[in-house]
N, C-alpha and C positions, 0 to 999 in steps of 0.2 A: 340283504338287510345289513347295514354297518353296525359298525361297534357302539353299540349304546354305550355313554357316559357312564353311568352304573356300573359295566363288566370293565371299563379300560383299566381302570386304577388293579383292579385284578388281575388283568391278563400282563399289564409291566409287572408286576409284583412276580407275578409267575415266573415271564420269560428272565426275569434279575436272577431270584433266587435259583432258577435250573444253573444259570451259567457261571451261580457262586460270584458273584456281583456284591458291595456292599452299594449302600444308597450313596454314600459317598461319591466311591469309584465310579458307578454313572453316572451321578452329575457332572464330574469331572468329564466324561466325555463328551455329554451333549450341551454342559456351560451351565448346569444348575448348580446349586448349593444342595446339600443333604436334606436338606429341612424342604427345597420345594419338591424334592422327587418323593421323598414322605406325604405332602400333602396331594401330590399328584396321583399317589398310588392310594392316598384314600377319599377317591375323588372330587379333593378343594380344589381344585388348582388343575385349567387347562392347560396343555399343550400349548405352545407358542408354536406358530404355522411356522415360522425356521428351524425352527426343534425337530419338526418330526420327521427330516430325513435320517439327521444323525439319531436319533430315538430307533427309529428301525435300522439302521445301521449297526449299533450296537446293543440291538436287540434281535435281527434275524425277523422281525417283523416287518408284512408288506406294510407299505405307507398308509394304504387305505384303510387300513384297519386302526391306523393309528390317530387320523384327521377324521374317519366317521365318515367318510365317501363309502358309496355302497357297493360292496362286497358280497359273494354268495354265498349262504347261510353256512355252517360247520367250520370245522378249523382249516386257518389257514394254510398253504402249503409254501416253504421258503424257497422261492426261487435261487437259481446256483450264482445268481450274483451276489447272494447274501453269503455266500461260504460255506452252509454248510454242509453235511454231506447227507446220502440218504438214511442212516439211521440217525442220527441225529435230529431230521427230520420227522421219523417218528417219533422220537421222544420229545419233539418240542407238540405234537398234535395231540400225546398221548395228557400230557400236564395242561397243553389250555382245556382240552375233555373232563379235566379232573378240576381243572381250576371251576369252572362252569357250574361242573355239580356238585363240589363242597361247597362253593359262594352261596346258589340258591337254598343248600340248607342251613348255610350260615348264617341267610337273610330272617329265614321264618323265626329261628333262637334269639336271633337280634332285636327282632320286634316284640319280644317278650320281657326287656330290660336285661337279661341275666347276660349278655355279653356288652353290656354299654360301658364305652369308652374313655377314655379321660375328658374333664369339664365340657361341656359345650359350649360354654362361656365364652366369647371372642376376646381373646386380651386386647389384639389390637385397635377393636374400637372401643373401647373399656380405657388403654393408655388415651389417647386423645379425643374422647369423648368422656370424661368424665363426669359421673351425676354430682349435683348440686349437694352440700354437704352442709353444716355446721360446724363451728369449733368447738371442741369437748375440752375438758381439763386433760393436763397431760398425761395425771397419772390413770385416765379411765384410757385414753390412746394407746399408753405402751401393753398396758392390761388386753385389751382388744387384738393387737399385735402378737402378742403373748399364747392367745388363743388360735392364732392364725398358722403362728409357727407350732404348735401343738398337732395341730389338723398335718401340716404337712410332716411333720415327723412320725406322723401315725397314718401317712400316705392315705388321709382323707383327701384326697384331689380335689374330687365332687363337691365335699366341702369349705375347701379352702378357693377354689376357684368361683363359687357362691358370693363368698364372705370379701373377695379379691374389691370391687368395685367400690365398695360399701367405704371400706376399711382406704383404700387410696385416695378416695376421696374425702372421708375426714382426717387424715393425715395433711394432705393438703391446707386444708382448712385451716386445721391447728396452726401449723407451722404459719402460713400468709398473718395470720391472727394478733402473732407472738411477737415477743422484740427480746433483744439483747440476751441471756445466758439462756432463758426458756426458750428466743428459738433458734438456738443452735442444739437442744435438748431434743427440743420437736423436729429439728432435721435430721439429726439421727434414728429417730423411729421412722421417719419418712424413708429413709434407708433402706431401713430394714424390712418395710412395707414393699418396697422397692423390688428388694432384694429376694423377697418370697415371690414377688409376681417375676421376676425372671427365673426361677426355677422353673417354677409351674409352665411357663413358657418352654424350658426346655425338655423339660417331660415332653411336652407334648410337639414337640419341634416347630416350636412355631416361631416366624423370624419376631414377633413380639420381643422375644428376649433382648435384642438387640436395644431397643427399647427401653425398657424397663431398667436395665444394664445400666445402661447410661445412664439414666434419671437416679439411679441409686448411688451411684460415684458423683455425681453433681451435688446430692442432698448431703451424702456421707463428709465430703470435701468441704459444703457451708458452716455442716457440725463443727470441725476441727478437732475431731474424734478420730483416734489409727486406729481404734478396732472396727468401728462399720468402715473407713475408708477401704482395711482389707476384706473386710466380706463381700464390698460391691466390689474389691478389683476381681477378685476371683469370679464371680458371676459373669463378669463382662470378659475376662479373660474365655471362659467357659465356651462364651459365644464365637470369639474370635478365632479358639482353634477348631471348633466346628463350621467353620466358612473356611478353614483351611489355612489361616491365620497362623498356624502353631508358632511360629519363631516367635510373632509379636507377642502371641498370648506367653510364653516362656521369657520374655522380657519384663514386660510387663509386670507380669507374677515377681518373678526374682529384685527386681527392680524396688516392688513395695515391699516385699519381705525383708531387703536390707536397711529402709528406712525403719522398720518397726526395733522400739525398746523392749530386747530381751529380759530386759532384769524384773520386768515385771510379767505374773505368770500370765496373764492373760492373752498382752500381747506377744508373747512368744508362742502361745497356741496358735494363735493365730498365724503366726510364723509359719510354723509347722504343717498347716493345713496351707496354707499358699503355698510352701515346696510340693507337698505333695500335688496339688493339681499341675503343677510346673514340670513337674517328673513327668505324669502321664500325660502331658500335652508335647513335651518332648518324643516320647513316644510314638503318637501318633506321627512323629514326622520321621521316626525311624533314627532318630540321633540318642544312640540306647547309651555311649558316653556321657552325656548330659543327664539325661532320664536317669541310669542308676546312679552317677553320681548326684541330684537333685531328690532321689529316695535315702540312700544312707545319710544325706545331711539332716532329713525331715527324720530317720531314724535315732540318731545321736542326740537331734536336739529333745526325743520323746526319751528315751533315755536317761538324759538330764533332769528331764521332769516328769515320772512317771505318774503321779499323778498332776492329768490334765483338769483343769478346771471348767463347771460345767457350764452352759449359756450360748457356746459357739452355734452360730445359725444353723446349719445345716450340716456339718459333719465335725464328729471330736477326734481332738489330738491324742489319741491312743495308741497304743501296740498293732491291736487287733484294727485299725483302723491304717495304719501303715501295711503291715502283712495283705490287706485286702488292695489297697492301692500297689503294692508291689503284683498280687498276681492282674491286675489290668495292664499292670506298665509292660508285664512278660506276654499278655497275653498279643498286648499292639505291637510287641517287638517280634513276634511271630517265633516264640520260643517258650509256649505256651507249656509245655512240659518240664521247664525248670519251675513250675508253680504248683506241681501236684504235692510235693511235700510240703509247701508251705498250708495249701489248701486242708489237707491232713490233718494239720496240726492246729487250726483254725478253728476255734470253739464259735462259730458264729450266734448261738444259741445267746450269747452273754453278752451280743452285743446292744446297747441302751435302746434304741429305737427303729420300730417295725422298718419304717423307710433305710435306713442303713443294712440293716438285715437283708431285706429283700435285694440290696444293690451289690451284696457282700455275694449270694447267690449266683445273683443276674455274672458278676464278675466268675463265679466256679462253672458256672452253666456255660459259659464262653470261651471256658478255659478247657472243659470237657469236650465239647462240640468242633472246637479246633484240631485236637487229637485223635474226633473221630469216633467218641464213643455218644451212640446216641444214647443209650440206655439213661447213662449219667448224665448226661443233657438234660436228658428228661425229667431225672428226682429233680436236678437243680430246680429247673422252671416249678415245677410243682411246688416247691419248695418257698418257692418266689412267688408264688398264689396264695400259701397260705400262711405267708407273712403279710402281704399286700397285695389281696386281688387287685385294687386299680392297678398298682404299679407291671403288674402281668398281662397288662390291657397298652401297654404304653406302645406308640409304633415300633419303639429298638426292639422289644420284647415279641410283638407280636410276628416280625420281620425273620428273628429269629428262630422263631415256632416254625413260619413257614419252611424255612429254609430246611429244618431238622426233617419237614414232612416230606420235602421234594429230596430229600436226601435216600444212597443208596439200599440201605435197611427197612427194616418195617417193625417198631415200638407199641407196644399194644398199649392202648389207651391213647394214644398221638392225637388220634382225628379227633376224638371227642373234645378231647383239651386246646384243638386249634380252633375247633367252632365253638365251644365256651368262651374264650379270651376272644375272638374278636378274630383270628389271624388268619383268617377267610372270609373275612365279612366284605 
């Protein structure tokens, strides 16, 4: 019997996470992006028949198993052209046996709602299929808006990915509608509109964002407004270093941060939050000169204006909001242990909104789990549950579950929490 469609996206997930794989790092070898080995491993997205050499190549996986040619039933066993040796061999028969029989009881909890997902919503046919709408006044638009960013800051997914289609397409509306100072007014909600639907996008890795990104730096740019123009850069940046873009995205970022006017508070918030995604995208490319000098400038300038002023989209210019970006920045530089005193010191508890809490976590949980302690992995996540259960549902999160559970220890309470969340489904 071959590999049903169903078990594939679980069984790469499995053979990733044994071998301490990010989803990254395989794409990179087989020519994906992060975002389709996400949806591949939650099976949206087949295989490409030229894929699936390098896929079992750099997975130790027969071919057949990987194209759905028929195979005879149990686990596979890795031929010595695959490298690797015989126990290793066991241990890859003993994890797809495990993968097998956590999935099928991950499937029955699934079907009971209590491990669903982030939105079902398709963004991508939502951006270019969008429903017929009316023009509303502006100020019932930015109000609606208002509510949208509410939802994702209280990591309503489900509801904000609901509300996503609705809301873009009387955005739309308004704006086409308008003329002269109102719609450069209605292009910046449109932004901002924008701007949420690329988030939610990247929650859920979906190349959408790429999308949405765009359209929000087009709207934000018609405004002639620098505060949505920096919120959609950062979005779009967001996407860039996630396709591996980093340099651009750190250009990019830096690029609009020195056009923005400090003297006034708002747009030097802004400021501030463009360094810091520019730090941690530095990061990711392992240029930890740039990165910590691109955090202490985002430091100094918070600093300078300790209190930050409220309204910013999705993340505030704070202390406690630098200190959490510095331990991702230490965590991508693979010196994950110069962030357990900052992490210490870290009142997360006081941070404004459940979604930054839960990401302030996700950031300690990653910073624990790199050092090897799963125990503390584990409060993290939990921790990051019951700030934001969707956001403990999200593929990086649930990836990371995995990985804690294929990891050499045994955590009590692990398995429950990996079939709860989703991270064997």
């Amino acid at each position: 019997m071959g590999q049903s469609t169903k078990d594939l996206g679980a069984l790469i997930r499995g053979a990733r996470n044994a071998l301490r794989l990010t989803q990254e790092q395989l794409g990179l070898a087989v020519g994906y992006s992060a975002s389709a080995i996400s949806r591949i491993e939650g099976n949206k997205m087949r295989l490409d028949a030229d894929v699936v050499p390098l896929m079992s190549k750099a997975l130790g996986i027969p071919p057949g198993r990987l194209s759905g040619a028929a195979v005879p039933e149990g686990p596979a066993i890795a031929t010595v052209a695959t490298g690797w040796m015989p126990d290793e061999e066991d241990a890859v028969r003993r994890r797809e046996l495990l993968t097998g029989a956590l999935a099928a009881g991950a499937t029955a909890i699934v079907g009971t709602g209590t491990a669903a997902a982030l939105p079902a919503v398709d963004l991508e046919d939502v951006l270019f299929r969008l429903p017929s709408a009316e023009p509303v006044p502006l100020a019932n638009l930015t109000s609606q808006t208002g509510l949208a960013r509410q939802a994702f800051t209280a990591a309503r997914y489900n509801d904000l990915g609901r509300a996503m289609p609705g809301l873009l397409a009387t955005a739309e509306a308004t704006k086409n509608a308008a003329s002269g100072r109102l719609r450069q007014q209605a292009s910046a909600v449109l932004a901002r509109a924008y701007v949420l639907a690329a988030e939610l996008a990247s929650k859920q890795h979906s190349d959408a964002a790429w999308v949405a990104a765009d359209r929000a730096l087009s709207a934000a740019r018609a405004s002639g407004m620098s505060v949505p123009v920096g919120e959609a850069s950062r979005v779009l940046a967001i996407t860039m270093r996630r396709s591996g873009r980093w340099s651009s995205a750190v250009h990019l970022l830096t690029g609009q941060a020195a056009e923005l006017d400090t003297t006034q508070a708002r747009t030097a918030a802004v400021r501030s939050t463009l360094l810091l995604t520019a730090a941690y995208s530095a990061a990711t490319g392992q240029d930890r000169t740039t990165a910590l000098a691109l955090l202490d400038e985002a430091d100094e300038d918070v600093e300078r204006r300790p209190e930050a002023p409220s309204g910013l989209f999705t993340v505030e210019a704070t202390r406690a909001q630098v200190d959490v970006y510095r331990i991702g920045v230490l965590n991508s530089l693979g010196t994950p242990d110069e962030g357990v005193k900052i992490a210490a010191d870290l009142n997360i508890d006081l941070m404004p909104t459940a979604e930054r809490r839960a990401r302030a976590w996700t950031d300690t949980a990653r910073m624990w789990h790199a050092l090897g302690d799963g125990q503390q992995t584990f409060d993290a996540l939990r921790r990051v549950e019951q700030e934001a259960p969707q956001e403990v549902r999200r593929p990086a999160l649930r990836a990371l579950t995995s990985d804690l559970l294929y990891g050499p220890g045994r955590v009590q309470g692990l398995r429950e929490f990996a079939v709860r969340t989703g991270a064997l489904a």
